[in-house]
TORKOL-69750 format. One line per 10 residues: number of its first residue (from 1); for each residue x, y negated, z negated of C-alpha. Coordinates in steps of 0.2 Angstrom, whole numbers, plus 5000, padded with zeros to 4 digits. Example, Ala and Ser with C-alpha at 12.3 -4.5 7.8 and 13.67 -1.06 7.14 Angstrom:
1) 5062 5022 4961  5068 5005 4964;
//
This chain:
1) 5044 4865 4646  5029 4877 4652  5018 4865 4658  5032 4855 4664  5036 4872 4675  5016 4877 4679  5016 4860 4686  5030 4861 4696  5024 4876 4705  5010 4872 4710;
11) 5016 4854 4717  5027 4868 4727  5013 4876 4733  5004 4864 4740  5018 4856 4748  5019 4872 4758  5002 4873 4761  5003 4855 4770  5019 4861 4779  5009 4876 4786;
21) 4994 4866 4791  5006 4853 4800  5007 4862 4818  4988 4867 4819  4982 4850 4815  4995 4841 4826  4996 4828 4812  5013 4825 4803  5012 4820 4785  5028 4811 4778;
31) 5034 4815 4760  5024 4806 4744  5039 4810 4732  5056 4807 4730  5057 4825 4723  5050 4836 4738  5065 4832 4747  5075 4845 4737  5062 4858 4739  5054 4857 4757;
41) 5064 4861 4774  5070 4846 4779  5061 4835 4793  5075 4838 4805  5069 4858 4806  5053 4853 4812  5050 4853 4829  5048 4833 4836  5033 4824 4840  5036 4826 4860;
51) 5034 4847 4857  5019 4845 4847  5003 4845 4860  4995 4827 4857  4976 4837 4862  4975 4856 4860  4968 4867 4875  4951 4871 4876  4943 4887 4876  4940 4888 4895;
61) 4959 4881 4897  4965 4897 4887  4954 4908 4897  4959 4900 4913  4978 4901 4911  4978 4916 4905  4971 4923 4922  4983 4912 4929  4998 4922 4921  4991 4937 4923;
71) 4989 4934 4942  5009 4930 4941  5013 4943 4933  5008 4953 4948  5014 4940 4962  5033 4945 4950  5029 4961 4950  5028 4961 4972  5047 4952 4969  5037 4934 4977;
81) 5044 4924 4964  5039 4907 4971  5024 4910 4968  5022 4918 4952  5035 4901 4947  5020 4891 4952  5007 4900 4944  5016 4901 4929  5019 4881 4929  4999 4880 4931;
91) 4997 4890 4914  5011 4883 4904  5001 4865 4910  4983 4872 4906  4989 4879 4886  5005 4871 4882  5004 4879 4864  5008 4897 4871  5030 4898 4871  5027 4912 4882;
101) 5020 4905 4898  5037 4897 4897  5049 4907 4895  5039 4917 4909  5040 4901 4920  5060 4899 4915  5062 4918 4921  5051 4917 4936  5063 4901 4941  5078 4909 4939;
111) 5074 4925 4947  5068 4916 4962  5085 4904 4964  5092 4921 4964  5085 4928 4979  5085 4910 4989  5103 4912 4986  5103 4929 4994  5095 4926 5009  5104 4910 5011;
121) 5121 4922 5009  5114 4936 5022  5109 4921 5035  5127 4915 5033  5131 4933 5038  5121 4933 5053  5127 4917 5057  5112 4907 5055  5118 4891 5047  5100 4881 5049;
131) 5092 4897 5038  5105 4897 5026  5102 4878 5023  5083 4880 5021  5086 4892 5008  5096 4882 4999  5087 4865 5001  5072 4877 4992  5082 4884 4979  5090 4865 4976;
141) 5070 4860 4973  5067 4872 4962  5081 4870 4950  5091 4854 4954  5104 4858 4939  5109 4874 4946  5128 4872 4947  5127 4888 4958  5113 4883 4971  5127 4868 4971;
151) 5144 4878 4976  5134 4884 4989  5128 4869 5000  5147 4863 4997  5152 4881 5005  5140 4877 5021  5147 4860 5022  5164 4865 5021  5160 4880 5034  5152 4865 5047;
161) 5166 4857 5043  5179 4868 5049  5170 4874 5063  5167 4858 5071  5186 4853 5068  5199 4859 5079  5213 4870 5070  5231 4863 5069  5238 4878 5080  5222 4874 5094;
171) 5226 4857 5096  5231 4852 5116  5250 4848 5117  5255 4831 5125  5250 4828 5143  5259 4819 5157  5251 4809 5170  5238 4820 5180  5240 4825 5199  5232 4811 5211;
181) 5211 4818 5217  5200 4809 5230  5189 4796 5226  5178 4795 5241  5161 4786 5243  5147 4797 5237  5131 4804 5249  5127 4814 5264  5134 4811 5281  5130 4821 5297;
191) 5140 4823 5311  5137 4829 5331  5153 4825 5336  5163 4832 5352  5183 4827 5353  5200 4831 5350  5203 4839 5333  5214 4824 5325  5199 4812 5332  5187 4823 5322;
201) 5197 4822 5306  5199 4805 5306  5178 4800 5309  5176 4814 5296  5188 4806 5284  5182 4789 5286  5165 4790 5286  5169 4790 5267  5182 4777 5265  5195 4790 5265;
211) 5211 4785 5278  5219 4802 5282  5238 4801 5291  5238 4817 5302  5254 4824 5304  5261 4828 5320  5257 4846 5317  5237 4844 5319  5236 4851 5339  5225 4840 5349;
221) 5213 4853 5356  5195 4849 5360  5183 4858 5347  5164 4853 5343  5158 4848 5327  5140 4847 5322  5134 4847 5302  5119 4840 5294  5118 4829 5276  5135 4838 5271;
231) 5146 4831 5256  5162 4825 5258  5169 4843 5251  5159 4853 5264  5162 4841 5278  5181 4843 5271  5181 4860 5272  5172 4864 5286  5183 4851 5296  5197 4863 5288;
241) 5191 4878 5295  5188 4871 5313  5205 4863 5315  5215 4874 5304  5222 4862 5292  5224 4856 5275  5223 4838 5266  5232 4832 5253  5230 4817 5241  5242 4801 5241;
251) 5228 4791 5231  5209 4790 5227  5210 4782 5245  5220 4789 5257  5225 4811 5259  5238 4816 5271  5231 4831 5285  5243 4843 5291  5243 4860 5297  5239 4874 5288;
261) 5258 4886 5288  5268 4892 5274  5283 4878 5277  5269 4866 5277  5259 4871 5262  5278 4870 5253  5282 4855 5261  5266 4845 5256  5257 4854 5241  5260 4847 5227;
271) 5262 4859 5213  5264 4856 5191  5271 4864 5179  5263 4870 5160  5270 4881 5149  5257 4888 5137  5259 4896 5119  5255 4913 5120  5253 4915 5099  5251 4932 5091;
281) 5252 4942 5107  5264 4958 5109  5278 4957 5121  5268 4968 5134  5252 4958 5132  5266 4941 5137  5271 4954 5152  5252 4958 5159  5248 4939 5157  5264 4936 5169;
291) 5258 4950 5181  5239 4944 5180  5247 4924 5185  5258 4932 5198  5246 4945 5206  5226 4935 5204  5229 4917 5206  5246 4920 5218  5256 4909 5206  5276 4914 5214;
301) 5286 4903 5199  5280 4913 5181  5292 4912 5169  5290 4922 5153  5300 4919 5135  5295 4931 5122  5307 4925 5109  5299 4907 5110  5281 4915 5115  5276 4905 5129;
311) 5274 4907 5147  5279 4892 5161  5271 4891 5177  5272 4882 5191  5258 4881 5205  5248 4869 5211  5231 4862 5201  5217 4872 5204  5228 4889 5201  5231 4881 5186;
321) 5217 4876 5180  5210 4895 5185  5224 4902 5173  5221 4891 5159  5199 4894 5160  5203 4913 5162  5217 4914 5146  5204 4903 5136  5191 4915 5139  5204 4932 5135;
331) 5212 4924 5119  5194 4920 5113  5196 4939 5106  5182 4952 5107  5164 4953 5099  5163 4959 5083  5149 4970 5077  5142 4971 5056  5134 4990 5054  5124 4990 5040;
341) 5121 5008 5033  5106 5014 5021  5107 5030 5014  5091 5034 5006  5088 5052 4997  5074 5056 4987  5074 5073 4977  5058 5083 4968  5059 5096 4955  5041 5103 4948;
351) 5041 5119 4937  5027 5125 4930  5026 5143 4918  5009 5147 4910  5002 5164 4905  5002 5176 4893  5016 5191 4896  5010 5206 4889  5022 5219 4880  5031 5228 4893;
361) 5039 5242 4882  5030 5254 4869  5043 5263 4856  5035 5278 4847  5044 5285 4831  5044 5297 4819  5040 5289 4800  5050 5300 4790  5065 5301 4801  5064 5283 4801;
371) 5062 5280 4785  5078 5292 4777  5088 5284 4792  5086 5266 4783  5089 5274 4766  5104 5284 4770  5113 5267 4779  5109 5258 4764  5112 5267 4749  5121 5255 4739;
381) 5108 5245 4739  5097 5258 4736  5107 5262 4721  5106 5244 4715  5088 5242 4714  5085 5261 4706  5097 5254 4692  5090 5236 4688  5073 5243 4688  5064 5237 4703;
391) 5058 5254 4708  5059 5271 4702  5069 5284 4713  5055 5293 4720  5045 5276 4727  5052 5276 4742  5038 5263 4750  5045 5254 4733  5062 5254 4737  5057 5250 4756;
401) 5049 5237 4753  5061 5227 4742  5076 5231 4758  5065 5223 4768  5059 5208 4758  5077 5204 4752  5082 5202 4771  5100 5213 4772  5091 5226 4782  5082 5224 4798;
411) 5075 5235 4811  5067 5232 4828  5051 5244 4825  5045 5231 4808  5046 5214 4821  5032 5216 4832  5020 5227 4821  5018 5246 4818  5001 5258 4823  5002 5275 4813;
421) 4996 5292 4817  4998 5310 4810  5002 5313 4795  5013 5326 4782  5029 5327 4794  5021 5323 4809  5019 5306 4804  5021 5293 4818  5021 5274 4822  5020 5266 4840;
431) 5030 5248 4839  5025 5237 4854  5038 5223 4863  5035 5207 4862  5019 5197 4867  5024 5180 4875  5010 5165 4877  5020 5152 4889  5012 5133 4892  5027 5125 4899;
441) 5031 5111 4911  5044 5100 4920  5045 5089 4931  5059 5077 4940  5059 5064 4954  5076 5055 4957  5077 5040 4970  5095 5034 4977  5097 5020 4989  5115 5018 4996;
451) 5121 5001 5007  5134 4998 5014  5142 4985 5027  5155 4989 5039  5160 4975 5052  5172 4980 5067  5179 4973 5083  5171 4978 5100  5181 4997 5103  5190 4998 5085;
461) 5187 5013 5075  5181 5010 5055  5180 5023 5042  5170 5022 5026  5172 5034 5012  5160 5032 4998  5163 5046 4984  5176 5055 4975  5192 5065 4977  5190 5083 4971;
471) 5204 5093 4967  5203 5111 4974  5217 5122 4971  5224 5132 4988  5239 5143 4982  5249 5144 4966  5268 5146 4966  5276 5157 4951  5296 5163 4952  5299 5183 4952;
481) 5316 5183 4944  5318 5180 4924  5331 5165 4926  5345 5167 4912  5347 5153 4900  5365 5149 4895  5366 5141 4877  5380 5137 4866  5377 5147 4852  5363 5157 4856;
491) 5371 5170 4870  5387 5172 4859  5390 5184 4846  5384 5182 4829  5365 5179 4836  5350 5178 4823  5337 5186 4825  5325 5172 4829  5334 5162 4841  5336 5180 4851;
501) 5316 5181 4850  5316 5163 4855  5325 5167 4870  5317 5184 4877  5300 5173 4876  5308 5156 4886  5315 5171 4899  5298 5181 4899  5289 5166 4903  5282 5167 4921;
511) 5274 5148 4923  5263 5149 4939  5263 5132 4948  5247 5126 4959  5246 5121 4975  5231 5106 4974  5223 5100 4990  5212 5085 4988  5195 5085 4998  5182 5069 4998;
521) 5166 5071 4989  5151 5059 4998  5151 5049 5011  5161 5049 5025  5156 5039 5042  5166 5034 5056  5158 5022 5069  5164 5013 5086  5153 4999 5093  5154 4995 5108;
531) 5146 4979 5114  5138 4979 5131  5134 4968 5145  5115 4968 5141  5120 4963 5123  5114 4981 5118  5127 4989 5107  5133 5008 5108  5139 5017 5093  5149 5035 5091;
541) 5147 5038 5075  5155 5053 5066  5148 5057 5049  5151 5069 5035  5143 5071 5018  5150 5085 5007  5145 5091 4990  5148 5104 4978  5137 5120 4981  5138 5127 4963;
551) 5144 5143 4969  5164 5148 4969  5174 5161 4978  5190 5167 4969  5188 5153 4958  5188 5144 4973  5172 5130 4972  5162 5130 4989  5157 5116 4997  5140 5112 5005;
561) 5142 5100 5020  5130 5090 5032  5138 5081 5047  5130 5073 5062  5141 5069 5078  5133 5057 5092  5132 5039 5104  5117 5030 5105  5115 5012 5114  5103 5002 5104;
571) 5100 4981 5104  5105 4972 5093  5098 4971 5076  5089 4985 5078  5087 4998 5066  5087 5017 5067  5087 5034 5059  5102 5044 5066  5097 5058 5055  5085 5064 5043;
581) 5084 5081 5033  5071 5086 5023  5072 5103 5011  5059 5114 5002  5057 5127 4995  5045 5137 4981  5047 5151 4973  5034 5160 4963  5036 5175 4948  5021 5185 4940;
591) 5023 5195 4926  5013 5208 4918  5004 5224 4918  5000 5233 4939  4985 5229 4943  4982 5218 4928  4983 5205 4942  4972 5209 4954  4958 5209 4941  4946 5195 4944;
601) 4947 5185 4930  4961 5192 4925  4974 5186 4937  4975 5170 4928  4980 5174 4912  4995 5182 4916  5009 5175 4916  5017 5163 4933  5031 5155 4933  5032 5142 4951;
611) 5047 5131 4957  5046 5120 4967  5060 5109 4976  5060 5097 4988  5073 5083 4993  5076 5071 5007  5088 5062 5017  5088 5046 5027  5102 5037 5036  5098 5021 5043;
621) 5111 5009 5053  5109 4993 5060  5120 4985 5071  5120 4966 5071  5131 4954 5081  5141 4942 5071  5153 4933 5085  5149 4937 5103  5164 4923 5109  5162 4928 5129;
631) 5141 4931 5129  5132 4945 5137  5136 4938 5155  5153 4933 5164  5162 4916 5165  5160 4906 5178  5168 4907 5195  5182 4896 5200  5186 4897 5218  5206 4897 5221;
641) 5212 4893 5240  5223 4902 5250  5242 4902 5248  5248 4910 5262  5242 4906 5278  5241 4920 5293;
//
């Protein structure tokens, strides 16, 4: 059975030896025996053919990818991820053995989907849909399985989507037939024509293949008419002008002309009638859209129906159309304006004690009255080690000695050394204060950055609060009068003892009740933006950060405060500081002998004690437009004639 076993191990042996030569060589060596499937790892634990590197990397290959990893290390460092991805690819490529390049590759990728993603979300915000697709296209190329990178483009579909289709409640309402327009011939014509006026309207009508009817109401006076390369709704109009009179269509081909009175106007104008949905307005916005209709465009028939929200009117086209142009442009609602805020605060603390603090204090002593003072206080002791032995009764240095080696008596004159002088009765001791050597340093840096997003409508007020709610306590509340407590049993006769201490304790009891007003730690901005016809924005911003001075008064805990109150007009996506604080202070201590310090040479070895602090504040906001629905100009204008003649 030993040989049998010596033989056995060693076949073990050698089989791991060929199992750990496998990955160097790159050459995989299939089992001989039956028997070595029981004792080796199975092949499925190995790694597969594909992973194993058909050529191992040269020398010069290893050297070169390991610059190229260091070099992405510090494109990774700078937060350019792309290109530390590709750098890493080059040396995974070059040395294919080392796991590392990798998983630095695989870290690089992730990190820079990441922040594609991010930029891709804050052109969204901006509303720069063609940036936000580019930098998700990258991202896609970089890691075409990444189910996030995905959700995304289908977002900024569906956003294209819906912005391109019309909402259910926008859709237009069925229309009737139209009111009938002019179709005349197109060009320029020019007329030097002296006649009646109904002679001059005619040439001027048919000169583009328009037949007008005058009414009996034209006058026939002799007027004048000269125009050069005039359309046919200047000539119209100026033929208006001169004759006093007004056309109206019967067809594309034909208008009736008559003169230009209020009967005739009512008689011959024709007018329609729209109602219009006036969704999610107040009942006084329905009312100043009734008085706007009635008192701009001159439109007499306004009806208004709060309960059904809509407004009827009935005038003729081109007021109409005016109305419609100008509600479409107010119910497009008002600008709306993202703030974003950065609160950066940076704080210092350096303190720095060095130097040697000489004793400040000297304590002179007589020995012998020091000396019975420490026996008489400790005479059982004294008594203890007279009896065991330890010393005879007239040792006293003895006796001392063992007091103070045993520990239960201690005096400040043995802590910091003695110097004798005199002697007999007169024999004293000086005892020195402490000497301190200091070699100590701290330091502390601290670095918050704060941002926040604030969107708001043109005119509307935000407030943001970033902290905590601190409970201070104003007043307190207690009740003068003991109140009397009425229980069965307990104010009859026949109480015990207890129960009557019980109850002078519930009726001495004066509970004092606070009074707890809440006040907001941190943050607290207010901000109006007000978006201009120059497309500059103007902010009032009100804003307050508080914090806990450390101090109290009648346990009362103060409060440090820093506000800033002002407007400032600014364009858009603009950044700028609306304040800044910046506090320092040092303080300096020497200690040690007068004079000592003024010694050259000397001065430094004392001791110093410095502090120093400084901290600083920075609040950054930038306005940036989000939805400008009217631009930074005005609408169009729409000219409207005249209703009512003279």
């Amino acid at each position: 059975m030993r040989p049998r076993l010596i033989s056995r191990c060693a076949f073990l042996l050698v089989a791991a030896l060929s199992a750990a030569q496998t990955p160097t060589t790159g050459v995989m060596q299939s089992p001989q025996e039956p028997t070595q499937s029981r004792e080796v790892p199975p092949q499925a634990a190995r790694p597969p053919l594909s992973q194993v590197p058909a050529k191992l990397p040269k020398s010069g290959e290893r050297r070169r990818a390991t610059k190229l990893y260091l070099e992405g290390t510090k494109r990774y460092q700078e937060r350019r991820f792309e290109e530390a991805l590709e750098l890493y690819r080059q040396a995974a490529t070059l040395d294919p053995t080392n796991s590392d390049y990798q998983m630095s590759e695989e870290v690089a990728k992730s990190h820079a989907v990441t922040a594609l993603l991010q930029e891709a979300a804050q052109a969204r915000t901006r509303g720069d849909r063609a940036g936000a697709r580019a930098a998700l296209q990258r991202a896609l190329a970089l890691d075409p399985a990444n189910a996030s990178v995905t959700e995304h483009l289908h977002q900024l579909a569906d956003d294209a989507v819906a912005e391109n289709s019309d909402p259910g409640g926008a859709r237009p309402g069925p229309e009737l037939g139209g009111l009938e327009h002019l179709a005349p011939a197109q060009g320029a014509r020019s007329f030097h024509i002296r006649a009646n006026q109904r002679q001059i309207i005619e040439q001027v009508f048919r000169a583009w293949g328009v037949e007008p009817s005058v009414d009996d109401s034209v006058r026939g006076n002799v007027a004048r008419l000269d125009i050069e390369d005039a359309s046919f709704a200047e000539a119209t109009r100026a033929v208006s002008a001169l004759t006093d009179t007004f056309y109206v269509p019967l067809d594309p081909h034909r208008a009736v002309v008559a003169r230009d009175t209020r009967d005739l106007r009512q008689q011959f104008t024709r007018q329609g009638v729209e109602t219009i949905s006036l969704a999610g307005l107040t009942n006084t916005e329905m009312n100043d859209l009734g008085s706007m209709a009635r008192n701009v465009f001159e439109i007499q028939q306004v009806s208004v129906d709060p309960t059904a929200g809509t407004i009827t009117l009935r005038a003729p086209e081109d007021a109409l159309k005016a109305f419609n142009a100008t509600y479409r442009d107010l119910n497009a609602g008002r600008s709306e304006v993202m703030i974003d805020v950065r609160l950066v605060q940076l704080a210092h603390t350096h303190t720095r004690n060095t130097g040697v603090t000489p004793p400040q204090t000297v304590t002179a002593f007589n020995v012998y009255s020091e000396e019975q003072s420490i026996l008489n206080q400790n005479q059982a002791l004294v008594q203890q080690i007279i009896s065991s032995g330890l010393a005879s009764p007239g040792d006293t240095l003895a006796i001392l000695g063992i007091l103070l080696a045993s520990g239960q008596v201690s005096s400040s004159i043995f802590q910091n050394g003695i110097a004798l002088f005199g002697g007999g009765l007169t024999l004293s001791g000086l005892s020195p204060g402490p000497v301190q050597f200091n070699l100590s340093l701290n330091s502390s840096d601290s670095r918050e950055l704060d941002d926040f997003q604030l969107r708001l409508e043109d005119g509307e007020e935000g407030t943001l609060k970033s902290g905590t709610r601190y409970p201070i306590q104003t007043s307190s509340y207690s009740s003068l009068s003991a109140n009397s407590l009425n229980i069965p049993g307990l104010n009859s006769a026949g109480t015990s003892g207890g129960l009557a201490g019980l109850e002078s304790s519930l009726l001495g009891a004066n509970t004092a009740i606070p009074m707890v007003q809440y006040q907001d730690l941190g943050l607290v901005l207010k901000a109006t933006p007000r978006v201009l016809r120059s497309g500059n924005v103007a902010l009032n911003v009100d804003m307050k950060i508080s914090s806990l001075a450390g101090t109290s008064l009648n346990g009362v805990p103060v409060l440090a405060n820093r506000a800033y109150s002002g407007v400032t007009t600014l364009r858009a996506n603009e950044g700028f500081v609306i304040a800044s604080e910046m506090n320092s202070n040092e303080a300096r201590a020497v200690s040690g002998w007068p004079g000592l310090t003024e010694i050259p040479g000397l001065n430094n070895i004392t001791d110093k004690n410095v502090q120093k602090n400084e901290s600083t504040l920075l609040i950054i906001m930038t306005p940036r437009l989000v939805h400008v629905p009217h631009g930074t100009g005005h609408s169009p204008m729409m000219p409207v004639e005249r209703r009512l003649a003279r």
